[in-house]
C-alpha positions as CSV (number, residue, x, y, z in Angstrom):
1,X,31.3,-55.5,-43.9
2,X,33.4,-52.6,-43.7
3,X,36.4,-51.0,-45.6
4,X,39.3,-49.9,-43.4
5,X,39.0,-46.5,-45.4
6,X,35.7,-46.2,-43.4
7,X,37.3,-45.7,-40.1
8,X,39.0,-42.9,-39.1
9,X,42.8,-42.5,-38.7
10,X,43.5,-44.0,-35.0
11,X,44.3,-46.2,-32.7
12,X,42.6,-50.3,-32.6
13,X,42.2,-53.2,-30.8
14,X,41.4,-55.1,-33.7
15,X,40.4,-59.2,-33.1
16,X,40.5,-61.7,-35.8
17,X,36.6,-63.4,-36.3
18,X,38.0,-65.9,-39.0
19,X,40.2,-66.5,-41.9
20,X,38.9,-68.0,-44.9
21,X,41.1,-68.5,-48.0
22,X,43.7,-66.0,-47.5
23,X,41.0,-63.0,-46.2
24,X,41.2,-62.6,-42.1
25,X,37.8,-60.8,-41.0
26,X,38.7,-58.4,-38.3
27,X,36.5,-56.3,-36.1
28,X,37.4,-53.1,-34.6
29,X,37.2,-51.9,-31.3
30,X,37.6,-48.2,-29.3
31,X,37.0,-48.3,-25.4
32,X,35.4,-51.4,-25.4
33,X,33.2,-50.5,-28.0
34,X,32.9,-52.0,-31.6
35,X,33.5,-49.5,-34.1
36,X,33.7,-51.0,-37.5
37,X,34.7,-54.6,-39.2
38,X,36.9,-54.9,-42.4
39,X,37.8,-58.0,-44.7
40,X,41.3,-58.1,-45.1
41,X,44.1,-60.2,-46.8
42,X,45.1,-62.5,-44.2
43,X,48.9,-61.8,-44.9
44,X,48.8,-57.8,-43.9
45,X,48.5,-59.2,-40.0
46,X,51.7,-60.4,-38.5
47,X,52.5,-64.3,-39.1
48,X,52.1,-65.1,-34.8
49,X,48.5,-63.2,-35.5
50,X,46.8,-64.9,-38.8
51,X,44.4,-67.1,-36.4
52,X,41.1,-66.6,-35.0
53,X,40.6,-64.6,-32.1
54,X,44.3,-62.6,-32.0
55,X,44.0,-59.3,-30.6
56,X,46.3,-56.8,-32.2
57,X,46.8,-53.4,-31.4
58,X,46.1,-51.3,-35.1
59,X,46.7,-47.6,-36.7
60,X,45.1,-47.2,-39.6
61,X,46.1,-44.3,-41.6
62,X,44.4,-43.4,-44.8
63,X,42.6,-46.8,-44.9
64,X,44.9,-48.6,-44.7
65,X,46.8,-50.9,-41.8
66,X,49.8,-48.3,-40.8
67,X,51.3,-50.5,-37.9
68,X,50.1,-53.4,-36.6
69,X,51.0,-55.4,-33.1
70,X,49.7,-58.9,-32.2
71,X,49.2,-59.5,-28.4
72,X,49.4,-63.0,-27.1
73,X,48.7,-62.0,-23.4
74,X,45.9,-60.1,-24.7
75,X,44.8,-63.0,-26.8
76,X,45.4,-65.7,-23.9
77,X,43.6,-63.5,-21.0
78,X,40.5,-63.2,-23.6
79,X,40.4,-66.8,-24.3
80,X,40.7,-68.0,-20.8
81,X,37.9,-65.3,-19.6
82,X,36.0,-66.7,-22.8
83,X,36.2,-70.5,-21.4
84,X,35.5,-69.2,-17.6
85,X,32.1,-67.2,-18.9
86,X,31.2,-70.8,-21.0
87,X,32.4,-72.9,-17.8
88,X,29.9,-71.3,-15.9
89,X,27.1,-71.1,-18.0
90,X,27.5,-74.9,-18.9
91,X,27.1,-76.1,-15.3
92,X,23.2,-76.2,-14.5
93,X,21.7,-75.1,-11.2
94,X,21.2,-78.6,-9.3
95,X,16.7,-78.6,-8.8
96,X,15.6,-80.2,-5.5
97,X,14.8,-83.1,-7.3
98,X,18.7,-84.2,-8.5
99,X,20.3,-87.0,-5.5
């Protein structure tokens, strides 16, 4: 785990993992790419984001949280691409020996 003083001044799509009493782990992303993950206090995200798997849109600015921006569209496409990828994997190729 990460500070936020580790990353460099930017932009982020940062998604919740968890919160746990009062900390929200987040995990940064650039591109696509992970960049970094932090432990934060759960109350420096916006009230609509302080649950797993928001999506936010970050700038951090001398390690700390300069703006943040929760996105529900972001947050509902992800889930529902999630539940398609485990839709898919849960149904098992029928074998020539199922009726």
């Amino acid at each position: 785990m990460t500070n936020l003083d580790s990353l460099p001044d930017g932009e982020y799509t940062a998604v919740v993992d968890t919160i746990e009493d009062g900390l929200a782990t987040i995990f940064f992303e650039t591109d696509g790419e992970e960049v970094g993950d932090a432990m934060i206090e759960a109350t420096e995200l916006p009230e609509t984001a302080q649950h797993a798997d928001a999506i936010l849109s970050v700038t951090i600015k001398n390690g700390t949280l300069a703006e943040t921006e929760y996105k529900p569209e972001r947050t509902a496409d992800r889930a529902e691409q999630a539940q398609s990828r485990f839709d898919r994997l849960s149904k098992r190729p029928h074998s020539n020996e199922d009726p």
